[in-house]
N, C-alpha and C positions, 0 to 999 in steps of 0.2 A: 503493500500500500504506500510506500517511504516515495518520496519525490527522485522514481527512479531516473541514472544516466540515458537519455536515449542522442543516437545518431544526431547531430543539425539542433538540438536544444539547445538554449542560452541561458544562463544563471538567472536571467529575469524569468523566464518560464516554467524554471524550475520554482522561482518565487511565487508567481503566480498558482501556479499547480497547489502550492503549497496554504498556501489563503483558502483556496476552493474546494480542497479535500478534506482539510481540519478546521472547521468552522467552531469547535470546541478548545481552540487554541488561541483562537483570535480575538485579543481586546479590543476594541470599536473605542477610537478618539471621538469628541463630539465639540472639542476646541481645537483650532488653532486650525491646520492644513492636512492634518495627518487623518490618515484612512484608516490606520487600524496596525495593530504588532502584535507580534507573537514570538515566544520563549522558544530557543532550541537547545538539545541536549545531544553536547557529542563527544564522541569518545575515541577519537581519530589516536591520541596518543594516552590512552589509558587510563586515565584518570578524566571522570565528569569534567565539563566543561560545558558555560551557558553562554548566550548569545540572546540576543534581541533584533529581529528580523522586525524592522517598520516599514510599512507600504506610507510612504513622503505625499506623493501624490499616486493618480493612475498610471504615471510612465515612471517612476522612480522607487527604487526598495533603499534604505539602508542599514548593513549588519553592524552591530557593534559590539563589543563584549558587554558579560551582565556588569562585571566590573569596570568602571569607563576611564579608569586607570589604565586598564591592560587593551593597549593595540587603538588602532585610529580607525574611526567609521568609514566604511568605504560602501560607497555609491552605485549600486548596480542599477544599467537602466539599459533600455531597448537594445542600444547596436554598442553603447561603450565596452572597451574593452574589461575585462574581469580578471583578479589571478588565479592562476590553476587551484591553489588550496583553498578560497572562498567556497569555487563554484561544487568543490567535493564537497565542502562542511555542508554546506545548502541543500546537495544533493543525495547527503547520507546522514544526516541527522535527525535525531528524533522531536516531535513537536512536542511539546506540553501543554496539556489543559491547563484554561488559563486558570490565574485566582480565583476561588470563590465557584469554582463548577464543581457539582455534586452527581456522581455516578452512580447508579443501581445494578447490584449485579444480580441478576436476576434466574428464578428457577420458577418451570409453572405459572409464570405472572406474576409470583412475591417475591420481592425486595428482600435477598436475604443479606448483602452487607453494602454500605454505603464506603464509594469509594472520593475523599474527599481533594481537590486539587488545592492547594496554598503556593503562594509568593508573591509577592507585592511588587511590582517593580519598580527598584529603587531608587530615591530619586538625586542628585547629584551630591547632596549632602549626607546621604543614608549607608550605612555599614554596608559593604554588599556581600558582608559575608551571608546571610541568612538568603539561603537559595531555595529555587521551588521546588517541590515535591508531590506526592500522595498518597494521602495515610490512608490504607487500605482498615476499615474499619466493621466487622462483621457484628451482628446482633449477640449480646449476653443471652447465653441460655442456649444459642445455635450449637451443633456439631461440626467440627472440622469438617467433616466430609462437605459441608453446604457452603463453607468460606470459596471466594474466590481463587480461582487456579494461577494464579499468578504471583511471581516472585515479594521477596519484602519491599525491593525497590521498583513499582512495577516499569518508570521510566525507563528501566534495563533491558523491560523485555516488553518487543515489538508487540506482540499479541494484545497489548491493549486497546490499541485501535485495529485490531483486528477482531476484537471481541466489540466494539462498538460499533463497527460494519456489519458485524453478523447479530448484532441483537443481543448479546448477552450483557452487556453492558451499556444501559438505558441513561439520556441525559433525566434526573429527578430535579433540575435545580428550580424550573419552572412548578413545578408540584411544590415544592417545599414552599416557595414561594408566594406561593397563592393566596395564602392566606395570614394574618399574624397570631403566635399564640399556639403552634403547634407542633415547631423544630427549633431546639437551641444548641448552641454553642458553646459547648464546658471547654474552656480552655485546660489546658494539664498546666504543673506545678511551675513551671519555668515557660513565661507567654513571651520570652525574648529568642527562644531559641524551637526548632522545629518543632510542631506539636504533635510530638510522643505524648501519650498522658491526655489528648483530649476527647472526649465525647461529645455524641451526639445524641440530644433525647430528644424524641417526638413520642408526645403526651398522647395522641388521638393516631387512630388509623388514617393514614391519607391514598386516596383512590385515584387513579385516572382511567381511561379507556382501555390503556394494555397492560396495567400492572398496578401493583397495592405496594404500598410502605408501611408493614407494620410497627406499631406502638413498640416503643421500646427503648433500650441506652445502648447505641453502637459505640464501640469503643477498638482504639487498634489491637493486633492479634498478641502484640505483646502484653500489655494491661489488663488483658483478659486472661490469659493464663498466670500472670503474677500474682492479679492479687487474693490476700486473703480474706478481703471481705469486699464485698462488692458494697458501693452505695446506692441507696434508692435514688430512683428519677427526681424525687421530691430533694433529697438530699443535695443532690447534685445539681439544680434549678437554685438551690437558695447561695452556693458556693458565689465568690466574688468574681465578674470578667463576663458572665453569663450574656450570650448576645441573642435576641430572635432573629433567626437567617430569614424572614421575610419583613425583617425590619429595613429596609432602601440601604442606605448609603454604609450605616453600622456595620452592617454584616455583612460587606462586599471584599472585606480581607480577612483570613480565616488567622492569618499570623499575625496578630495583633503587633507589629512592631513599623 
């Protein structure tokens, strides 16, 4: 599905390709001139590595690192020339959902674990160490066998959007959404650093056409097997940091940092 090499392509097209495939990747400007960016994740020499792909205008893309320390934006566009290692990062890298998209991975039509996207993109005075991820998050009380087939990092492994092509991996952000008062945001112990430690409680059933999100406190796979007592939904609502994900603008960063 990766914004494959083909014969006669140009790194703009490979940009292009890449907007039009992963609409779950792409954050939509609504100031200034910019059309919309999206996070990439590449691992050309081993170690993660992020980047920020912005579409400028309709004929102009430009990559930059996540960190705006490291390397100088460069300007891909229609006929200009491009260097050989851009045009591979662009065309072998993986996308990231953006901030704030909530995935359902789904069996039967129920929502058995919510898979949650974080990272802010940061902005010229912000730490850049705090990078994006996704906390794969299954329901308290489920068995393994119904968690998610997919690694602890799943940005590692392609089959995430591949499992979102094929249905098994449903966008929930609009359901969550809908209404306020019925999915929050338990931050874990440390809200400056990736959220290991946080949950998700939705108080009510919430339905749509092709799938249910059952009641319940999603939590990642490690939390759930740690600890020794689990807290109530109520418990865990009165905790400090608690955000409603269909609260607008609040709950639009899940890394509170």
């Amino acid at each position: 599905m990766l914004a494959d090499a083909r014969s006669g392509d140009t790194a703009f097209a490979a940009c292009l390709r890449l907007f039009r495939r992963y609409p779950l990747a792409v954050r939509r400007h609504y100031a200034e001139h910019r059309y919309g960016s999206m996070v990439l994740m590449s691992r050309d020499i081993g170690t993660a590595r992020f980047f920020v792909l912005i579409m400028e205008w309709d004929d102009v893309f430009v990559l930059r690192s996540w960190d705006r320390r490291h390397g100088p934006r460069v300007e891909i566009g229609r006929d200009g020339p491009v260097p050989g290692d851009v045009r591979q990062l662009i065309e072998t890298a993986v996308p990231v959902p953006r901030d704030g998209v909530l995935l359902g991975w789904l069996s039967g039509g129920q929502v058995h674990a919510v898979l949650a996207a974080y990272g802010r993109l940061p902005e010229p005075w912000d730490s850049p160490d705090a990078v994006p991820g996704v906390l794969i998050m299954p329901r308290a009380g489920s068995q393994p066998a119904q968690w998610p087939s997919l690694t602890v990092n799943p940005l590692e492994d392609r089959q995430l959007w591949d499992f979102v092509e094929s249905g098994r991996l449903a966008d929930i952000t609009s359901l969550v959404a809908r209404q306020a008062g019925y999915v929050f945001w338990v931050p874990g112990a440390d809200r400056r650093a990736a959220p290991a430690g946080a949950r998700i409680v939705v108080t009510e059933r919430l339905s749509s056409s092709d799938f249910w999100l059952p009641a319940g406190v999603y939590a990642d796979r490690g939390t759930l097997r740690e600890e020794t007592r689990a807290l109530t939904a109520s418990q865990l609502l009165a905790l400090p940091g608690v955000v409603d994900l269909a609260g607008g603008p609040a709950g639009q960063h899940l890394l509170g940092v």
